[in-house]
N, C-alpha and C positions, 0 to 999 in steps of 0.2 A: 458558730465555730470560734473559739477559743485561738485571739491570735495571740504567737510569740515569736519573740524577736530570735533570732539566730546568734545574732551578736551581743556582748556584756553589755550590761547595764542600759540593755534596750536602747540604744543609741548609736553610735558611730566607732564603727572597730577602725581606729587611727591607724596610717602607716607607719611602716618602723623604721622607715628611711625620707631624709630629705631628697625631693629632686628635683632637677627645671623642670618647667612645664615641656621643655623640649623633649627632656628622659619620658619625661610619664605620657607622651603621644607614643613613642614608642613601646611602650610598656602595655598601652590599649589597644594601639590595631599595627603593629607592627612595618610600616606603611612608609615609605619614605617621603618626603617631602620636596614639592616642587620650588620651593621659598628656602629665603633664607629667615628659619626664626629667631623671634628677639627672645634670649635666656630673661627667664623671669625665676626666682626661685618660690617653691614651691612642692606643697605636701600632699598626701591625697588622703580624701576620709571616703569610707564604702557604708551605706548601710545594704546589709543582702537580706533577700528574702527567705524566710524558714522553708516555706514551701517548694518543691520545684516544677516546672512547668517544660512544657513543648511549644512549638510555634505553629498553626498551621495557617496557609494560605485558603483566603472565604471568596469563595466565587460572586461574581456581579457581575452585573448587566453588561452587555459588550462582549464579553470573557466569551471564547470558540472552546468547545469541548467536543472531544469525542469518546463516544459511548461504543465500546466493542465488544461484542455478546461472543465469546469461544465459541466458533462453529454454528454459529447464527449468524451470517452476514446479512439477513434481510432484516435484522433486529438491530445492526449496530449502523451509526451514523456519525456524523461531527456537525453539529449545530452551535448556533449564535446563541449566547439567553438574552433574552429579546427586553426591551427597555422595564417591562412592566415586572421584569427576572425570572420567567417562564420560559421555559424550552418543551421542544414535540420533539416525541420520539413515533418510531413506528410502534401501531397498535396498542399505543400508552393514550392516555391522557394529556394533558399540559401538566407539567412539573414544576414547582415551584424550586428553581434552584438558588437562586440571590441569595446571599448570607447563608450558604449551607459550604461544606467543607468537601473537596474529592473525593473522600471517602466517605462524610456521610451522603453523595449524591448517587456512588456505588451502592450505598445498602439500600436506597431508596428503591434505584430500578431496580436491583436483586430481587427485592421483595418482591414488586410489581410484577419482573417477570415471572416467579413463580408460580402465577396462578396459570401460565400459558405453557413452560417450557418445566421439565424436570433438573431442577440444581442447576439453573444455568451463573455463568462462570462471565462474571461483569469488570471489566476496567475503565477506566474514568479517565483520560489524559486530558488535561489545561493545554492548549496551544498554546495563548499569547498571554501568558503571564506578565503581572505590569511590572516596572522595570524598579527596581529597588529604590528604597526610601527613609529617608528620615521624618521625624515628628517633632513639632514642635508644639508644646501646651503650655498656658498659665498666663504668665503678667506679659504678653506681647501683643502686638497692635492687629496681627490678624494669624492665629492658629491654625496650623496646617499640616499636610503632608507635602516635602520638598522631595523630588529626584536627587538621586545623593551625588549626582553627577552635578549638580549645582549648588550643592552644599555639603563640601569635602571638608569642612571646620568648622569649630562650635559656631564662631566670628561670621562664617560668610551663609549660615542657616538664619543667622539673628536678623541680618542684615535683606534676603528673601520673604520675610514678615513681617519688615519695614519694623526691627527694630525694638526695644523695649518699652513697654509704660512706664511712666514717672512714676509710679508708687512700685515699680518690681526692684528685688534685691539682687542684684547681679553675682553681688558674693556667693549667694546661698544656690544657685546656676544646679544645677544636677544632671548629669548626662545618665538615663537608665536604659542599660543593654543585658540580655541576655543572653548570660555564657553558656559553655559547651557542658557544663556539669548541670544546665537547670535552674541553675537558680538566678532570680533577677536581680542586680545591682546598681543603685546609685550612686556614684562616684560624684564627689564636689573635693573643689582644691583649695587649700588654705594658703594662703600670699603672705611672701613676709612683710611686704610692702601692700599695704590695703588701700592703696587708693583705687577708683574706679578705673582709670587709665589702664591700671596694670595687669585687671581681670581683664580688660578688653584683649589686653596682648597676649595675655593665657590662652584664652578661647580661641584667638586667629590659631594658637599651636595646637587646639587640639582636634585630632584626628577622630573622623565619624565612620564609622560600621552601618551598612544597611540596617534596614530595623530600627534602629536607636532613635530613643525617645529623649529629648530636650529641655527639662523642667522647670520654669524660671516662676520663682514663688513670689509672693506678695510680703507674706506675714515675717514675724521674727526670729532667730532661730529655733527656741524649742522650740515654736509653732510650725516652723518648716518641718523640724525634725519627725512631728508626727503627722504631719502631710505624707511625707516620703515613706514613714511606716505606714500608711493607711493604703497608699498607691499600689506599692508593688506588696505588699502583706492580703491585704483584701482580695479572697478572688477571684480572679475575673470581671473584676468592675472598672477601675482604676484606668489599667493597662488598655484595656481590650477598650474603653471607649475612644480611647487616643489611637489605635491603629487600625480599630473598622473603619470601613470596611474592607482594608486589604488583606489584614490577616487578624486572627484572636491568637490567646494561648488558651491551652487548656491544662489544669489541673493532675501531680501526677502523684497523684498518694501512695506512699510507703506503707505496706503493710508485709509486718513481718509475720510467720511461722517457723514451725519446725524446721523445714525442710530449707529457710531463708528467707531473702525477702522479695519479694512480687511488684511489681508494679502496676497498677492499674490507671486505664487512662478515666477521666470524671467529665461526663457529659455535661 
């Protein structure tokens, strides 16, 4: 597949406004602040992805589900996926549910029970879904997934990973979240003042979103630049190895007709 950049000059669609890093935490998640932050000034550069995407949450081991068959109560239960990510249903087999999606674990039993029941009608509910999260990848001392409840700033996520490696670019920092329109964006901020200090103070101001991916690179800038187009352009590789296994995206290709245009979801 043939990737292209969304933005000119396949690079970085600049903003057309100077702000503090105080403006532009606002500008991101809306969020108020429990601190008082230190103004730093400060630009923002996005590169987005051409493609657009969905999020969905991937079942694992632990995870209680319940399985309820319309009008078959001796079919439907709420089961544990047991460490090896297999769950028992009645008159099923063992299912292998780990890394499969609520809806693909619906069409799973759907299928299965048709060999026994006519068109039967399946819904899938997640009880204990895990509790929102940031990520963090690339030049840091131990790569992870943070509860965002202890990593409400780029600052205090760096700091739950014990911190950067001496060869990472702090500058080059990318926070990538995906918006409500699809598509995925990496946002880095340009300082008028580029000492390392002041990227530190930027990050303590900037505010995290569930989900949201942390990208601290190694290399130099055009080398970062087509990191970041590889990441979130490539798909399904990039993104999805950094947030399995709590959730993937998936693929949502434009295809136009006559009649408009369609969405389809890409398995």
């Amino acid at each position: 597949m043939e990737v292209k950049q969304r933005v000119s000059r396949n690079a970085f669609a600049k903003g057309c406004f100077s702000f503090l890093a105080l403006v532009s935490i606002n500008l991101m998640s809306g969020c108020s602040s429990p601190y008082s932050p230190v103004s730093v000034e400060a630009s923002t550069q996005v590169v987005e992805s051409l493609q657009r995407y969905t999020r969905d949450y991937t079942l694992q081991a632990g995870d209680q589900v319940e399985v309820y068959v319309y009008r078959h109560p001796d079919f439907s239960k709420t089961v544990t996926i047991r460490p090896d990510g297999y769950l028992t249903l009645p008159v099923l087999d063992d299912i292998k549910a780990a890394g499969l999606t609520p809806m693909e674990l619906d069409r799973l039993v759907t299928n299965a029970l048709s060999v026994r029941l006519k068109e039967p009608e399946v819904s899938v509910f997640v009880e204990n879904v895990v509790e929102p999260m940031v990520y963090v990848h690339g030049e840091v001392q131990v790569a992870s997934a943070i509860p965002i409840r202890k990593a409400k700033t780029v600052a205090q996520a760096l700091a739950q990973v014990g911190g950067i490696k001496r060869e990472a670019k702090i500058e080059q920092l990318a926070v990538i979240r995906l918006h409500k329109d699809g598509h995925l964006r990496a946002i880095t901020l340009e300082l008028a003042n580029h000492s390392q200090s002041s990227y530190f103070l930027a990050m303590q101001n900037i505010r995290l979103l569930p989900e949201d991916i942390i990208f601290v690179p190694e290399s130099h800038r055009s080398q970062f630049v087509r990191a970041i187009q590889d990441f979130i352009n490539t798909p399904l590789t990039g993104v999805n190895q950094v947030l399995a296994p709590y959730f993937q995206f998936r693929l949502i290709e434009e295809l136009d007709d006559v009649n408009g245009t369609t969405e389809v979801i890409i398995n």
